[in-house]
C-alpha positions in Angstrom: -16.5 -4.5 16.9 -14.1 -2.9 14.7 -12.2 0.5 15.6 -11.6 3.2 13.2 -8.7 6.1 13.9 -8.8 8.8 11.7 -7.5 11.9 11.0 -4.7 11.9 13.2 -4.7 9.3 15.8 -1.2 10.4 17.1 -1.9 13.8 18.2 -2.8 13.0 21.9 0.3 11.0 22.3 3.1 12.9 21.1 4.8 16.0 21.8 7.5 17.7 20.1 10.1 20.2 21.8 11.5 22.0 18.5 14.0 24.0 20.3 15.9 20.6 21.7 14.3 18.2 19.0 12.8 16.0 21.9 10.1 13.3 20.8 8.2 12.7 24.0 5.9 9.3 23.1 3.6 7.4 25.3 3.2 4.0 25.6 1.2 1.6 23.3 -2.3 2.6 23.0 -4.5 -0.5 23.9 -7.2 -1.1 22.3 -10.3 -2.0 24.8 -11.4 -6.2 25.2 -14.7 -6.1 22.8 -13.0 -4.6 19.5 -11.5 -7.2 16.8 -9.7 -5.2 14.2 -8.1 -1.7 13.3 -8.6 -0.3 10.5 -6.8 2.9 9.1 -7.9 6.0 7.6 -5.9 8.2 5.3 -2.7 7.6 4.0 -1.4 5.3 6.7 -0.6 1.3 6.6 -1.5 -0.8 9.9 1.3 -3.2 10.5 1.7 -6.2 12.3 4.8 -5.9 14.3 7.7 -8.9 13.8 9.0 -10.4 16.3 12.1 -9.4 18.0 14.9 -11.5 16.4 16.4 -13.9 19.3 19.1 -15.6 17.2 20.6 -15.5 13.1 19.2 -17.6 11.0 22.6 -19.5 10.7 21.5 -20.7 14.6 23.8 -18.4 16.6 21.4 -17.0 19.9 22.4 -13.2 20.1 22.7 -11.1 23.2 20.4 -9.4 25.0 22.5 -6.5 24.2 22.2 -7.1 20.7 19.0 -7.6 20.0 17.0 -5.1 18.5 13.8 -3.3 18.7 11.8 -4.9 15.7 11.3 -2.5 12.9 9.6 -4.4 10.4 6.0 -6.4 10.0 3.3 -7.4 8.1 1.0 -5.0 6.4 -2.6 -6.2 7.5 -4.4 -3.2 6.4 -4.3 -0.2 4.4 -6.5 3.5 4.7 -8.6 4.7 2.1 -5.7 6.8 0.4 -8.1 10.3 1.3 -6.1 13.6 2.0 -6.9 16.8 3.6 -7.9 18.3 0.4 -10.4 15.6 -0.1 -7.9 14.2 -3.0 -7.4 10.3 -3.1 -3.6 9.1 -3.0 -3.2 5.5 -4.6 -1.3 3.2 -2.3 2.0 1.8 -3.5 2.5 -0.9 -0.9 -0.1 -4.0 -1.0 -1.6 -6.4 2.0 0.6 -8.9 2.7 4.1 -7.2 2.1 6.8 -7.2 4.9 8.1 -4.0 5.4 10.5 -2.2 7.1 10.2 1.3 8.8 11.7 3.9 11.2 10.6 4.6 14.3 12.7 8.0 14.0 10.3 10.8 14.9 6.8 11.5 15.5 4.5 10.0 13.1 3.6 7.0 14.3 1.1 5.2 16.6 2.0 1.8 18.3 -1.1 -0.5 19.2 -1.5 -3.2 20.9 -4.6 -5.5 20.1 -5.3 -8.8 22.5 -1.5 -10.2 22.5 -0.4 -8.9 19.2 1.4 -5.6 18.4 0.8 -3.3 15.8 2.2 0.1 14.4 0.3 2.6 12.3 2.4 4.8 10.2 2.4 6.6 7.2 3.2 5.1 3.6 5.7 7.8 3.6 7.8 6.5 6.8 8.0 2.7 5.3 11.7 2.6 4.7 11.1 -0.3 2.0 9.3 -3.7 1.1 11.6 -6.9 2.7 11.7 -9.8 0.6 10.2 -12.4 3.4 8.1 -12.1 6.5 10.1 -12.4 9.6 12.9 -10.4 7.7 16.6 -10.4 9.2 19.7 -8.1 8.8 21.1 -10.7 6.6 18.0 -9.8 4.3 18.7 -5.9 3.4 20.4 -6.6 0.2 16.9 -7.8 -1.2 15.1 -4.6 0.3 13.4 -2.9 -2.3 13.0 1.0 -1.3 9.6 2.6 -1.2 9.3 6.2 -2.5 11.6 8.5 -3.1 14.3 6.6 -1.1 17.7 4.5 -2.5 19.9 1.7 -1.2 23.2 2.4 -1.2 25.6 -0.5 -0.4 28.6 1.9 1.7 32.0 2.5 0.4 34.6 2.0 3.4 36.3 4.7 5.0 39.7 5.5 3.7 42.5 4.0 6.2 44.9 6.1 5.0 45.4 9.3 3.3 46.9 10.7 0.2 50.0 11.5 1.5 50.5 8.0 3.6 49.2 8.3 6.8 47.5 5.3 8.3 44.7 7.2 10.4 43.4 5.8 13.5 39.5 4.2 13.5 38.6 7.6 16.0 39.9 9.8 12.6 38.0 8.5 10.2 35.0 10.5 8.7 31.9 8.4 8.4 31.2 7.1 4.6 29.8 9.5 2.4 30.0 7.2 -0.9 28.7 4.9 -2.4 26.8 2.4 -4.9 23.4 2.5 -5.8 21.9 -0.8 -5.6 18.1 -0.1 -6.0 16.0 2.8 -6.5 12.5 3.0 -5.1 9.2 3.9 -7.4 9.6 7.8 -7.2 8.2 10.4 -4.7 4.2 11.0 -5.2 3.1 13.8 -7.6 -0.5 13.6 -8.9 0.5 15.5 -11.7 3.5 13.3 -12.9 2.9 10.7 -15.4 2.3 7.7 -13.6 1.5 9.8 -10.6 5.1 9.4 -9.5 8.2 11.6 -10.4 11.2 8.9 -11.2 14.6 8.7 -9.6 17.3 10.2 -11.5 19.6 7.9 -10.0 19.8 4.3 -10.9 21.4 0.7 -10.0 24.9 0.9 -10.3 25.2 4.7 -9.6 28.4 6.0 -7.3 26.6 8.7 -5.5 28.1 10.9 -2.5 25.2 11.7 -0.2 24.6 14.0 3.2 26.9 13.2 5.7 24.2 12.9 8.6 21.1 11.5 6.0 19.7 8.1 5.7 18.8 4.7 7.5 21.8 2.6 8.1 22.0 -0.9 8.5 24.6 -3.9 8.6 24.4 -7.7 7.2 26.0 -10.0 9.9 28.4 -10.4 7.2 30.0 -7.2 7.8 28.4 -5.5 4.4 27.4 -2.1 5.1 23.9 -0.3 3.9 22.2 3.0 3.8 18.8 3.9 2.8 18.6 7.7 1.5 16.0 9.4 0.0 17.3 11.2 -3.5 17.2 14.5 -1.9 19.8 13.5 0.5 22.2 12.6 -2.4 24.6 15.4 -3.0 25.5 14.5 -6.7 26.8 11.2 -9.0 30.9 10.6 -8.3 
């Protein structure tokens, strides 16, 4: 048997408080013994969930305390691309890829199918395409952006100030510079050429972007990474 969730399969399972911002989520929705696949409608992606990374790939086990939620899989399926208005969006992201998404906000659906666990989001929440299935932190120099959104490999906060002053780690403002290292394929527009409107910034950019914007991540190297989308950038330095 196959199971189809359309329109929005999230609805029953989340509940927003926009005075505090709250998400309030329920657990994985399991899918009944008897039914074999998922397969999404609309403009959503059904992911495979990764599994939770137990130790670097240089051999070193990590911590319970360090290891993460996974937040990237395997695309196994995509929708049939249909909006509301009856419109059909092509799909930028393919069968197969490995992405990586946030789990920030609302819509999203987690599945669970037999032992395996699965995510259905929108193409619009899939941070960017990782280079290899099983991706690691040590991979998100190779990520290549989806949409709208930018990496940006972080400038370091300034240790001291004009005038001299060494400042303390608990005085230093968070980034908010810069390097573009990859631009994704544009925000949608049916109307654009291409049916995408293109960055205006590109690799090799110094950008200064929204203090409180973006997906940050870390290599176990110590190199420092933000995802943005272009709106979020504040102008070129």
């Amino acid at each position: 048997m196959q199971t189809v969730l359309a329109r929005s399969p999230f609805s029953c399972s989340h509940a927003v408080n926009r005075r505090r911002f709250v998400v309030v989520r329920a657990e994985a929705l399991e899918i009944p013994t008897g039914f074999k696949q998922i397969i999404p409608k609309g403009e959503r992606v059904l992911v495979k969930v990764g599994q939770q990374e137990e130790k670097t790939r240089g051999g070193i086990l990590l911590p319970i305390s360090a290891q993460k939620r996974p937040t990237s899989g395997d695309i196994v399926s995509l929708g049939d691309g249909r909006l509301g208005d009856g419109s059909v969006r092509p799909f930028y992201l393919q069968k197969g890829q490995t992405v990586l998404y946030s789990k920030f906000g609302f819509m999203y659906q987690d599945l669970k199918l037999g032992e395996d666990e699965y995510i259905l989001i929108r193409e619009d929440d899939v941070i960017g395409v990782m280079p290899r299935t099983n991706a690691q932190a040590e991979d998100i120099p190779e990520l290549q952006p989806v949409g709208d959104r930018v990496l940006v490999r972080v400038e370091d906060a300034a240790d001291v100030t004009l005038g001299g002053v060494v400042l303390p780690d608990s005085a230093k403002e968070r980034p908010l510079s810069g390097t573009v290292v990859r631009a994704g394929p544009g925000k949608y527009d049916k109307d654009a050429e291409g049916g995408r409107t293109k960055p205006v910034v590109q690799e090799g950019d110094r950008i200064l972007y929204f203090k409180y914007a973006g997906d940050n991540m870390e290599t176990p190297s110590g190199e420092k990474f933000i995802v943005l989308r272009e709106d979020d950038i504040l102008c070129k330095a």
